[in-house]
py3Dmol code that shows the C-alpha trace and the ligand (Angstrom):
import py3Dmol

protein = """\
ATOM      1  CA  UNK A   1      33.329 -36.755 -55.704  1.00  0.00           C
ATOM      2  CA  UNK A   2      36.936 -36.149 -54.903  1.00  0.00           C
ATOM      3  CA  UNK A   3      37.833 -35.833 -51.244  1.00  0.00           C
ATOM      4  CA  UNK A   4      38.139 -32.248 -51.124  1.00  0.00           C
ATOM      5  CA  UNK A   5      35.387 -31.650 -52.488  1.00  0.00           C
ATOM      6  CA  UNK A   6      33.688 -34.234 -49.855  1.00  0.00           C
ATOM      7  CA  UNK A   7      35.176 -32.821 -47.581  1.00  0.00           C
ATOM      8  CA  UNK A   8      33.934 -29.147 -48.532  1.00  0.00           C
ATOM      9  CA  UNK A   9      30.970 -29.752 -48.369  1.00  0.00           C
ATOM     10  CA  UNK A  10      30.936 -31.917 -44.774  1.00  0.00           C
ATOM     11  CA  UNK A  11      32.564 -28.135 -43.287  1.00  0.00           C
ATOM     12  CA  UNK A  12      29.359 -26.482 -45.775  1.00  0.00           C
ATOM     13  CA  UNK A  13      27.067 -28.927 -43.829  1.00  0.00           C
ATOM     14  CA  UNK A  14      28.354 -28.151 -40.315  1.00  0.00           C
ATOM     15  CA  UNK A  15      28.540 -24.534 -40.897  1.00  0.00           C
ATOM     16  CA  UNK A  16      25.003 -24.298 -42.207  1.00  0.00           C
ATOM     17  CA  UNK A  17      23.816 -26.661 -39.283  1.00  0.00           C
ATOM     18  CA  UNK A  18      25.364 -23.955 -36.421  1.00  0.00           C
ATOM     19  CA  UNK A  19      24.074 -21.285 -38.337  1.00  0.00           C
ATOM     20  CA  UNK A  20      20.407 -22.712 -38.332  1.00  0.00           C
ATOM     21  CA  UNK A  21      20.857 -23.620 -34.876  1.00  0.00           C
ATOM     22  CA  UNK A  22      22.294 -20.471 -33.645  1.00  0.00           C
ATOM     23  CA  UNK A  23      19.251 -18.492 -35.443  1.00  0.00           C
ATOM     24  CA  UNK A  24      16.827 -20.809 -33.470  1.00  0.00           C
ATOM     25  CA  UNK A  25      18.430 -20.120 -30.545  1.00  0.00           C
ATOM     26  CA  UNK A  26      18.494 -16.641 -31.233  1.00  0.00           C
ATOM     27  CA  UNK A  27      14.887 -16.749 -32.289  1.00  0.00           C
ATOM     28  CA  UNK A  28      13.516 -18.577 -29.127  1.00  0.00           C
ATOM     29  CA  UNK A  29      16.230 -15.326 -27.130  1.00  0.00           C
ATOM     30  CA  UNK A  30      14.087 -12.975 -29.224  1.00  0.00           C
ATOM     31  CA  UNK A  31      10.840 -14.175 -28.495  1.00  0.00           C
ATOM     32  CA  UNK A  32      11.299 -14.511 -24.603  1.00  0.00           C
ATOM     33  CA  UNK A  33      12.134 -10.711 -25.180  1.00  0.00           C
ATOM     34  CA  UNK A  34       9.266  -9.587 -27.052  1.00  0.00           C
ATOM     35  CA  UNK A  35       6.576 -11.499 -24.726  1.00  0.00           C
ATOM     36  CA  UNK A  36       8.572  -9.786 -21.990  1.00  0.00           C
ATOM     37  CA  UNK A  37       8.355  -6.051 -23.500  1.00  0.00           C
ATOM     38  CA  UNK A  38       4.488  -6.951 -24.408  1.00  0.00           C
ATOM     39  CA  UNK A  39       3.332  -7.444 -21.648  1.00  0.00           C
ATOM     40  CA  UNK A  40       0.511  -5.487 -19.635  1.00  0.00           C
ATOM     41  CA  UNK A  41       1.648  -2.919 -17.426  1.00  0.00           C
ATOM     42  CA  UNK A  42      -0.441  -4.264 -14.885  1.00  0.00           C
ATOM     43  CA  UNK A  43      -2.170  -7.765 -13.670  1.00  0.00           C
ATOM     44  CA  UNK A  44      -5.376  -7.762 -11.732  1.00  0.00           C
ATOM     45  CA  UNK A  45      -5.039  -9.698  -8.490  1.00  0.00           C
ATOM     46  CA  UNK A  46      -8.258 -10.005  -6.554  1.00  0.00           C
ATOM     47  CA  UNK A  47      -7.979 -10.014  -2.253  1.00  0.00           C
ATOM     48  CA  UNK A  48      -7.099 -13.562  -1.100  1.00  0.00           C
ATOM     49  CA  UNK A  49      -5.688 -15.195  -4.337  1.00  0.00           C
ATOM     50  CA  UNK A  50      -2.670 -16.421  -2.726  1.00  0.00           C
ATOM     51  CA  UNK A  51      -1.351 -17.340  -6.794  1.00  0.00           C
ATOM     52  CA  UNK A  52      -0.381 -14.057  -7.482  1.00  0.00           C
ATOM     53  CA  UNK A  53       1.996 -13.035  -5.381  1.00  0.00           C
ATOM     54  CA  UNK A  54       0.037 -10.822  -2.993  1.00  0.00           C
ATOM     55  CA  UNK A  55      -0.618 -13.067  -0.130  1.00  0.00           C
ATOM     56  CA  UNK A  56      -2.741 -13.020   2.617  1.00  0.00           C
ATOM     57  CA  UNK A  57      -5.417 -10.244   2.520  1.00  0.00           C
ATOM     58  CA  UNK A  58      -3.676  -7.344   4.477  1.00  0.00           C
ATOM     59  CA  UNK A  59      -5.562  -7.154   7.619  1.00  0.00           C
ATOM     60  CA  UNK A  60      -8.470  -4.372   7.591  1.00  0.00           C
ATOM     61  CA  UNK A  61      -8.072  -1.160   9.607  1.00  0.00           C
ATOM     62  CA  UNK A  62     -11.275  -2.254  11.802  1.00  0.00           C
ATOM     63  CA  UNK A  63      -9.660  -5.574  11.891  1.00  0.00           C
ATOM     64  CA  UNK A  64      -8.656  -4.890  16.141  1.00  0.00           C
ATOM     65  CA  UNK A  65      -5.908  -7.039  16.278  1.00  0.00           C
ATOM     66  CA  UNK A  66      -3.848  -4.532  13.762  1.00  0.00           C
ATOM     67  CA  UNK A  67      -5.301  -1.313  16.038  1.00  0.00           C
ATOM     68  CA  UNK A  68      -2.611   1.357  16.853  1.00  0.00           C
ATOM     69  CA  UNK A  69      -3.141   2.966  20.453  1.00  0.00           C
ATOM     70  CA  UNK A  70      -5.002   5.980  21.032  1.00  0.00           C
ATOM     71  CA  UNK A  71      -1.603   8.054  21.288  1.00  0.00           C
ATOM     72  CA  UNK A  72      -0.169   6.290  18.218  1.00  0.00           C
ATOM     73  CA  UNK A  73      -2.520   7.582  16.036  1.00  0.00           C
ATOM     74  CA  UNK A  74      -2.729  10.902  18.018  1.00  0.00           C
ATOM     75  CA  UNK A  75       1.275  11.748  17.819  1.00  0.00           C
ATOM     76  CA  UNK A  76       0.690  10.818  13.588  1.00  0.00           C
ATOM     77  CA  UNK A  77      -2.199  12.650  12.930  1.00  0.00           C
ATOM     78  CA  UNK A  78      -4.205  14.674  15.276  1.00  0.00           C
ATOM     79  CA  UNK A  79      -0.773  15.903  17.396  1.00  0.00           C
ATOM     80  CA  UNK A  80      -0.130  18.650  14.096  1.00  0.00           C
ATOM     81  CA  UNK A  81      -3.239  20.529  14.950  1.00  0.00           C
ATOM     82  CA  UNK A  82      -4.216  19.730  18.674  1.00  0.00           C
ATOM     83  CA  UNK A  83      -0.761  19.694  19.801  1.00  0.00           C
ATOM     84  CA  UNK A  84      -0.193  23.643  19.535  1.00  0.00           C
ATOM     85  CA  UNK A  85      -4.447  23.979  19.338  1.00  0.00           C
ATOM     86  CA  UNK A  86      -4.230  25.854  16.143  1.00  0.00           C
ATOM     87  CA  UNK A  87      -7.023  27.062  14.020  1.00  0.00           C
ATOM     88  CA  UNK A  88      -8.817  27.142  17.316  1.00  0.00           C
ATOM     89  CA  UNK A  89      -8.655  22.972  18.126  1.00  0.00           C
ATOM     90  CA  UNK A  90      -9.034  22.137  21.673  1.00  0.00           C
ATOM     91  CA  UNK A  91      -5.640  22.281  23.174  1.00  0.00           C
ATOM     92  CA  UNK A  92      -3.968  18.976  24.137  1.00  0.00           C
ATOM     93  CA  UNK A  93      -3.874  18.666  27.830  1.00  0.00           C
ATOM     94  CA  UNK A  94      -5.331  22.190  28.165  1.00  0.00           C
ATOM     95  CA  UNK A  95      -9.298  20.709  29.850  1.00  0.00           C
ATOM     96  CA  UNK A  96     -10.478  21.782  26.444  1.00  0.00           C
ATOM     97  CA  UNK A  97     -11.189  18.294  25.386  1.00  0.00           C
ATOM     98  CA  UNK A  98     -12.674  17.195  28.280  1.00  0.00           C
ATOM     99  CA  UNK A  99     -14.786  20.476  28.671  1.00  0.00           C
ATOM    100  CA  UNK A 100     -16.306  19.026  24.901  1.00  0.00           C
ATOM    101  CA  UNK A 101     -16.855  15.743  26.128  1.00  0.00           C
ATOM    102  CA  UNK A 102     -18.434  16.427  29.236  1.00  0.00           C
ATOM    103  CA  UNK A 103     -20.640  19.290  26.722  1.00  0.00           C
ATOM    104  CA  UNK A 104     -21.643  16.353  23.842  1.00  0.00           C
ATOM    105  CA  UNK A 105     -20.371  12.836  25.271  1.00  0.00           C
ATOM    106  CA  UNK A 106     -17.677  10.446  23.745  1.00  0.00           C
ATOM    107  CA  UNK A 107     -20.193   9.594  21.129  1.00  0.00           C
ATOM    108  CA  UNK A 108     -21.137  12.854  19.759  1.00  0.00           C
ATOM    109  CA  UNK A 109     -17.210  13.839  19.717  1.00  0.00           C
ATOM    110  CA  UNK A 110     -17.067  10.272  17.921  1.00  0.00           C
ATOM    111  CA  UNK A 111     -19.874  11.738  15.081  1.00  0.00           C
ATOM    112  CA  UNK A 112     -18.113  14.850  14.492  1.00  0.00           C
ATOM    113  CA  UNK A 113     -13.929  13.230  14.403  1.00  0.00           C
ATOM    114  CA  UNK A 114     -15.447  11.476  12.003  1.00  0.00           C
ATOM    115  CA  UNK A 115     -17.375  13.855   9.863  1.00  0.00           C
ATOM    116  CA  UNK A 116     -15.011  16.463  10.649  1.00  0.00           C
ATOM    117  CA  UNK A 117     -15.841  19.329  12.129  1.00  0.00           C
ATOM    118  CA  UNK A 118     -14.966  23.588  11.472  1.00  0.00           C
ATOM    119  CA  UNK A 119     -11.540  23.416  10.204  1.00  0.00           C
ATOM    120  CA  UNK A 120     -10.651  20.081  11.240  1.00  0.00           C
ATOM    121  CA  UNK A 121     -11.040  17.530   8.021  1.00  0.00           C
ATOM    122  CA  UNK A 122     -13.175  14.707   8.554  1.00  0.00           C
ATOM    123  CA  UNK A 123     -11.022  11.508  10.340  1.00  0.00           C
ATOM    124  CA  UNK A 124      -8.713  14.365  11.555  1.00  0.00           C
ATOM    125  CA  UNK A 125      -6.758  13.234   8.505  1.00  0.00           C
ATOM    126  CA  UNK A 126      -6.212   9.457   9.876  1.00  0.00           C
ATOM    127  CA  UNK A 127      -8.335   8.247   6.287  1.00  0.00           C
ATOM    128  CA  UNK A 128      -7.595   4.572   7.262  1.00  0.00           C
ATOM    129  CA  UNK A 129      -8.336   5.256  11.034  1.00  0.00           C
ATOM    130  CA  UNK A 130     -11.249   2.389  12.006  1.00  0.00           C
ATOM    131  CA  UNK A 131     -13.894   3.941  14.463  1.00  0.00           C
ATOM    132  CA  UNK A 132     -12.768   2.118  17.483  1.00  0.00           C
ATOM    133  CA  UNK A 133      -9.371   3.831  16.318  1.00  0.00           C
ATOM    134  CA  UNK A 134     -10.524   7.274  16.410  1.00  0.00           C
ATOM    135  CA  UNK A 135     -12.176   6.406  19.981  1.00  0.00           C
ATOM    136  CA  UNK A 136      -9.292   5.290  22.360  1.00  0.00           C
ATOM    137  CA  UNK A 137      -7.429   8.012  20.284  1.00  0.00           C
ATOM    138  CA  UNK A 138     -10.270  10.738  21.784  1.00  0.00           C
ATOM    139  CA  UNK A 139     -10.157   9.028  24.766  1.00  0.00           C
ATOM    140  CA  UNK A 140      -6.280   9.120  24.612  1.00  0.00           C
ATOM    141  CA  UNK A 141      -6.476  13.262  24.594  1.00  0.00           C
ATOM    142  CA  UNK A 142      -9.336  13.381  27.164  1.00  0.00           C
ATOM    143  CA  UNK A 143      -6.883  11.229  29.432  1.00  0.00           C
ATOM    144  CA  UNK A 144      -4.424  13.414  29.043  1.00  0.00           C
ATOM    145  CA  UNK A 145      -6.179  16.556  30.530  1.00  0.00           C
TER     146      UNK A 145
END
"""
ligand_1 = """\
43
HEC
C -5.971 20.136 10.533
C -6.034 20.283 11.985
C -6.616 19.140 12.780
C -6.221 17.836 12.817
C -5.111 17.171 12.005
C -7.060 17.178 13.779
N -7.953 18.061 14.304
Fe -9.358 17.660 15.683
N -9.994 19.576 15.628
C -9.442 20.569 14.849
C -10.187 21.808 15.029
C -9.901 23.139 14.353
C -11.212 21.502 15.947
C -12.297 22.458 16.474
C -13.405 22.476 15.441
C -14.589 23.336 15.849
O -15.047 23.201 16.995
O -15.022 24.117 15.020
C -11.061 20.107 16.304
C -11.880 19.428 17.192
C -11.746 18.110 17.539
C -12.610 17.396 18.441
C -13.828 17.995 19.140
C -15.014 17.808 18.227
C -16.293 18.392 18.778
O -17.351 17.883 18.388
O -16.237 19.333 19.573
C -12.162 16.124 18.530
C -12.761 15.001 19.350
C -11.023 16.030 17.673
N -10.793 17.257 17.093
C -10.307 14.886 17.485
C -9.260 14.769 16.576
C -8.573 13.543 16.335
C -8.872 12.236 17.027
C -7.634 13.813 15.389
C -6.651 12.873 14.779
C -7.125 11.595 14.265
C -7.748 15.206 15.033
N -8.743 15.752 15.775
C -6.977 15.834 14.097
C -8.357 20.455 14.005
C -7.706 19.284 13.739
"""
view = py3Dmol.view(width=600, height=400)
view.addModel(protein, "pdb")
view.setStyle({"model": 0}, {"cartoon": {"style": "trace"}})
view.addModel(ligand_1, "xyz")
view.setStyle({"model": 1}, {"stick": {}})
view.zoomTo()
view.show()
C-alpha cells in the first residue's frame, strides 16, 4: 500500500469511528427522549412514602393543631350567607343565632351545620371543615350576638 492510499484509509477509519460514535451518542440522546415522552401521566404515591416526593402526610383537617379559628372559617365560608342573613339564615350579630341555640343547644346546631339544613348546604360549604371546626366557628357567631 502506497502512502496515500494508507493514509486514505487512516482519515476512512477516523471518519467512520466519529460517525459510529456520534450515532451512539445520538442513540443513547434518543432513547432518554423516548422513555421521557413514554412515560405515565401519573405515579401513584401512597400517604407517608417520603420516596416520592410528597413528604410528610399533610396534616388532617381534625388534626387540632392545623384548626383555623371560629371566625377564620366564618369570614371564608359561612360570612356569604349569614353575613347579610340571606335565604332566611340567622343574621350575624342580629340574637338570631343565639335565639337557635338557646331553642336546640350547641349540639343540635352542631347536627344540623353539619347535615345542612333548609337552604344552607351541609358543612355550610367548609367540605374540609373538622367538627371541632364547625363548633368554635358556631360558637364564634353566637359570641358575636
Ligand atoms: C349558602 C348559604 C349559607 C352558608 C354558606 C352557610 N349557611 Fe348556615 N344557614 C343558612 C340558612 C339558609 C340557614 C337557615 C336554615 C333553616 O333554618 O331552614 C342556616 C342556619 C345555620 C345554623 C342554624 C341551624 C339550626 O339548626 O337552626 C347554623 C348553626 C349555621 N347556619 C352555621 C353555619 C356555619 C358554621 C357556616 C359556615 C361553615 C354556614 N352556616 C354557612 C345558610 C348558609
Amino acid at each position: 500500500m502506497n502512502k496515500l492510499a494508507a493514509k486514505a484509509a487512516s482519515a476512512l477509519c477516523t471518519l467512520g469511528l466519529s460517525v459510529a460514535l456520534a450515532t451512539s451518542v445520538y442513540a443513547a440522546v434518543d432513547r432518554d427522549a423516548i422513555i421521557d415522552r413514554i412515560q405515565p401521566h401519573g405515579n401513584i404515591c401512597v400517604a407517608g412514602d417520603e420516596t416520592c416526593g410528597l413528604g410528610a402526610p399533610a396534616p388532617s383537617a381534625s388534626a387540632g393543631a392545623s384548626a383555623r379559628t371560629g371566625e377564620e372559617v366564618y369570614n371564608r365560608f359561612c360570612a356569604a350567607c349569614h353575613a347579610s342573613g340571606i335565604l332566611e339564615s340567622p343574621k350575624f350579630g342580629s340574637g338570631q343565632m343565639s335565639a337557635r341555640a338557646a331553642e336546640k343547644g350547641l349540639d343540635g346546631l352542631l347536627a344540623t351545620s353539619i347535615s345542612g339544613i333548609g337552604a344552607m348546604p351541609p358543612k355550610g360549604t367548609c367540605n374540609d371543615c373538622s367538627d371541632e371546626e364547625l363548633e368554635a366557628t358556631i360558637q364564634f357567631m353566637i359570641d358575636a350576638e
